[in-house]
N, C-alpha and C positions, 0 to 999 in steps of 0.2 A: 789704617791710622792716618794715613796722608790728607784722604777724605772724608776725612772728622776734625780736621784742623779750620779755624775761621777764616774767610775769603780776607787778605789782605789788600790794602789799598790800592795797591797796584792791578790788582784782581778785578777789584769793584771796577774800576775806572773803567780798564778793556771792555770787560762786559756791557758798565753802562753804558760807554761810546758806541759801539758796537749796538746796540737796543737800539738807540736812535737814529746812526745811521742806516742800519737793517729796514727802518720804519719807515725812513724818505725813499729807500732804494723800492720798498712795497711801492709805493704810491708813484712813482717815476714807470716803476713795470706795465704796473697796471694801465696809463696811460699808453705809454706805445703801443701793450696791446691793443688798445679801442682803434689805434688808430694808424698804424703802420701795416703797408700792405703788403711787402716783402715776406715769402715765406719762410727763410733761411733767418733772416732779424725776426720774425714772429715765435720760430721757433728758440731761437738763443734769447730772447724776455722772458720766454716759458719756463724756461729753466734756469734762468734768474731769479725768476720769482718764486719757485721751489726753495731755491737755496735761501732766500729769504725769509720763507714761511719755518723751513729748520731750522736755521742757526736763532730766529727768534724764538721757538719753541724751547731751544737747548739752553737761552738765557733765562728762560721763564723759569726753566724749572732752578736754577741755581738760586738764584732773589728770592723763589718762595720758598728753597729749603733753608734760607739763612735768614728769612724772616727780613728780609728788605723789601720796599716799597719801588714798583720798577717805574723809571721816567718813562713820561705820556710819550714822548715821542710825538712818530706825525699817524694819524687815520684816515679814515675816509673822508676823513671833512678837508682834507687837505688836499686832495685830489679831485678834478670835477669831468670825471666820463664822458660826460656830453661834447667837453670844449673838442674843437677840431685841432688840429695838428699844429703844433707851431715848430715844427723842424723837419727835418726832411729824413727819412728812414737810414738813406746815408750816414747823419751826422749821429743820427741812436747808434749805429756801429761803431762807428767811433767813440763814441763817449760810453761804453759802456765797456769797449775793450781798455780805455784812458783809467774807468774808476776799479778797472781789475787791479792795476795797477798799485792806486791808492787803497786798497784790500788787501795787497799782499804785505805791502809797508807796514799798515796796520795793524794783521794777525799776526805778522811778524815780529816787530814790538811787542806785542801782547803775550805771546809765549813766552817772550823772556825774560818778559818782566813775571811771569807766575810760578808759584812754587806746589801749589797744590796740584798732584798727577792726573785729578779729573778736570781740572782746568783747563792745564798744557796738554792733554788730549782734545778739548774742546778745541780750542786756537788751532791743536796741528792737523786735527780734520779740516777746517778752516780754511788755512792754509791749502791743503789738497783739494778743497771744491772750489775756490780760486782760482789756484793753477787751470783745473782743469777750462772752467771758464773761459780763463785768459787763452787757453790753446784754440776753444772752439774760435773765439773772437777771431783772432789772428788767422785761423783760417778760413772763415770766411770772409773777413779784407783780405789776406792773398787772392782767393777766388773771386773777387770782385774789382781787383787790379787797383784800392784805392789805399792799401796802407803803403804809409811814407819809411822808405827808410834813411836814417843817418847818414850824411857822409862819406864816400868810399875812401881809406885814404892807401896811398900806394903801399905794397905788400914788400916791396925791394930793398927796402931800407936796412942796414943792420944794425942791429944794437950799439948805443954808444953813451957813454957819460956824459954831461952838461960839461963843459973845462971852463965860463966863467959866468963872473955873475948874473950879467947882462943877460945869462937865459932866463933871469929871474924877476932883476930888475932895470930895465932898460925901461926908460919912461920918455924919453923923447930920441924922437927920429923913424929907423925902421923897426918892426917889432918881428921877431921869430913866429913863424907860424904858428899857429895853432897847434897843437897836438891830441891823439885819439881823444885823450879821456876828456881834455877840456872842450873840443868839438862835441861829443857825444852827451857829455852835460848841458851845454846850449844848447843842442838841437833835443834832449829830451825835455829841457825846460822850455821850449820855444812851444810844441805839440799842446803841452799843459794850457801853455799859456792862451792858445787859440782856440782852444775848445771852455775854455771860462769865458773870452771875449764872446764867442760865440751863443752861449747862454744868457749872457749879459743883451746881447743882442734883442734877443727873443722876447727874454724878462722883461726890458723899458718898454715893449710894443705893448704889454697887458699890465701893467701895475697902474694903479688909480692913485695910491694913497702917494701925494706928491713930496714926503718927506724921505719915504722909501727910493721913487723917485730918485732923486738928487743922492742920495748915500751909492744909484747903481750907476749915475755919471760918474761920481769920483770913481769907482769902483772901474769905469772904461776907460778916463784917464788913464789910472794909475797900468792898467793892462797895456794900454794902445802903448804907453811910454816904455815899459818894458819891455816889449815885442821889439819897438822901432828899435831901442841900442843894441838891444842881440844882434836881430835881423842882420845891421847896420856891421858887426862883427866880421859875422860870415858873409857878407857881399865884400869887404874889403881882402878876404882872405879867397874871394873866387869859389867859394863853396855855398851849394843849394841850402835853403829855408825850407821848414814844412808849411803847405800850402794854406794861406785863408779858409774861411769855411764862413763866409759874411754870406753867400749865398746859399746858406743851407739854414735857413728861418725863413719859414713861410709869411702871408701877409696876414695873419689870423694875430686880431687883436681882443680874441677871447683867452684869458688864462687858464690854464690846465690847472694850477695847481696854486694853492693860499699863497697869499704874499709874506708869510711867515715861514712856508717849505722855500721861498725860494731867497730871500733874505737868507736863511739858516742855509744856502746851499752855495752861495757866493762867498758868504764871512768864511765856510768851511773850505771852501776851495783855497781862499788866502791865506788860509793857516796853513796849509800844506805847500805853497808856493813856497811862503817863507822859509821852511825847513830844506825844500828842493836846492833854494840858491845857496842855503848856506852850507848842503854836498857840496856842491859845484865850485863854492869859495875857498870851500880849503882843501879842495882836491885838486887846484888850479895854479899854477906855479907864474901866470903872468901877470904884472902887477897890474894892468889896466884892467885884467877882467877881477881881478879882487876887488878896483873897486866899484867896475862896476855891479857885481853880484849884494855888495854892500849896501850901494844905493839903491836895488831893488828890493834888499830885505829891510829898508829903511821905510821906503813907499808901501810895503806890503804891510810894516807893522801899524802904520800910522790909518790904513784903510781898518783893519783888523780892530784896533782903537776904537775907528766908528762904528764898525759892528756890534762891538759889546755892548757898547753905550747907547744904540738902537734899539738892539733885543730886548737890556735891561728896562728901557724908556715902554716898551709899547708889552713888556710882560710877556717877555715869549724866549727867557731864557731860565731854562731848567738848570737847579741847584744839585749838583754834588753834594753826595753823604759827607758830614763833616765831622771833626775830631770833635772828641765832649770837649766842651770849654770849662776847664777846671775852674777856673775863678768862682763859676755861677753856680758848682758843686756845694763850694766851702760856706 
């Protein structure tokens, strides 16, 4: 009965989101592969790009049993084989353990937003090729001695209540340390934030069309500034940053990929920033990092702004299924 019920809105969306991004993850694989010589990273695209070719397969088949029309997404024209490397094998490991990441957020969401049982088994398989993903990732950055960990903070301490309010809102003078959770949100939003700069890097060395251009300087702006007040956090509190990655872009000023996959892959990245600070803002009990999380999901929404109004300008942004408009019924 469950799966004879029609796909709800909340359904369509994961799925369609999910189509698209599936489509750019195809065409990103497919590149490393041409051109990453590490066997251990040749091997984890491989099987990226597996899980990519199922999990699109398993939306295909849901859109044609309910008689929807699936967004283009990206293809082959979006990706150019020939072009030579523009990052370094290193920085694929990292960014492809970073977008597990933004996978699990995702399918995660997605399940719970579904009510239909062959859905929420879709998503929770999903989920499970993720994970495992995300394990392979991780160990091979352990065995290659480059992934970054968080912060150590000391183990001795014992449990104790805040007694005033100054742990809360102290706004001038000395300010109370930082604590786990609010270290461990900067430092996981800092990691984000340096592998988009790092993209952004790459991207200006190959993009022609100079309007796109100028949309991925704001777009460095707005990252370089975000990075600097973090960063700028944890140096005052004596605790380590995750490392740059400015030199992990090659000097190749041939593009791998349309400047519509990669527009569509920085707007997309901002939209997830945004939602990152604003974990971290209300999970964060000092009032300077409130606001500074605020001003960064200020600067993120205002890039995000130019993205739509980009996409929508140069036609490269795909329409959601929409409610009947009853007026035009009657």
């Amino acid at each position: 009965m469950n799966n004879k019920q029609r796909l709800t809105s909340s359904e369509i969306t994961g799925l369609w989101t999910q189509y698209i991004q599936n489509t750019m993850s195809t065409c990103i694989s497919k590149h490393v592969l041409a051109t990453a010589k590490d066997p251990e990273i040749l091997s984890l695209f491989k099987f990226t790009l597996n899980l990519s070719h199922k999990h699109l397969e398993m939306v295909k088949d849901f859109f044609k049993s309910e008689n929807i029309d699936l967004p283009n997404g990206f293809t082959e024209n979006d990706v150019h084989l020939n072009a030579p490397a523009l990052f370094t094998d290193n920085f694929w490991l990292i960014y492809i353990h970073d977008m597990t990441l933004h996978g699990l957020s995702g399918y995660t969401l997605s399940f719970s937003n579904s009510a239909r049982k062959d859905v929420r088994n879709h998503f929770y398989q999903c989920n499970i090729d993720t994970m495992d993903l995300y394990n392979k990732s991780i160990e091979v950055l352990l065995d290659k001695g480059i992934y970054q960990r968080s912060p150590y903070f000391s183990t001795k301490q014992t449990g104790k209540s805040p007694t005033q309010l100054t742990y809360i809102m102290d706004s001038f003078g000395d300010k109370r340390p930082l604590n786990t959770m609010e270290a461990g949100n900067i430092y996981f939003n800092l990691k984000k934030s340096i592998v988009t700069k790092t993209l952004l890097n790459g991207f200006k060395q190959v993009i022609q069309d100079k309007e796109i251009l100028k949309f991925m300087e704001q777009c460095s702006q707005t990252i370089h500034k975000n990075i600097s007040i973090f960063t700028s956090l944890f140096e005052k509190e004596n605790l380590h940053s995750p490392n740059l990655l400015d030199g992990e872009t090659t000097n190749s000023v041939v593009a791998p990929f349309s400047e519509r996959l990669m527009t569509f892959h920085i707007g997309f990245l901002f939209h997830l920033a945004a939602t990152y600070y604003t974990t971290a803002m209300i999970t964060s009990m000092r009032i300077d990092i409130l606001g500074h999380c605020d001003a960064a999901i200020l600067r993120d929404l205002k890039t995000i702004s130019l993205f739509g109004k980009l996409m929508i300008k140069k036609g490269w942004m795909e329409q959601l299924p929409e409610a009947d408009d009853r007026t035009e019924l009657t």
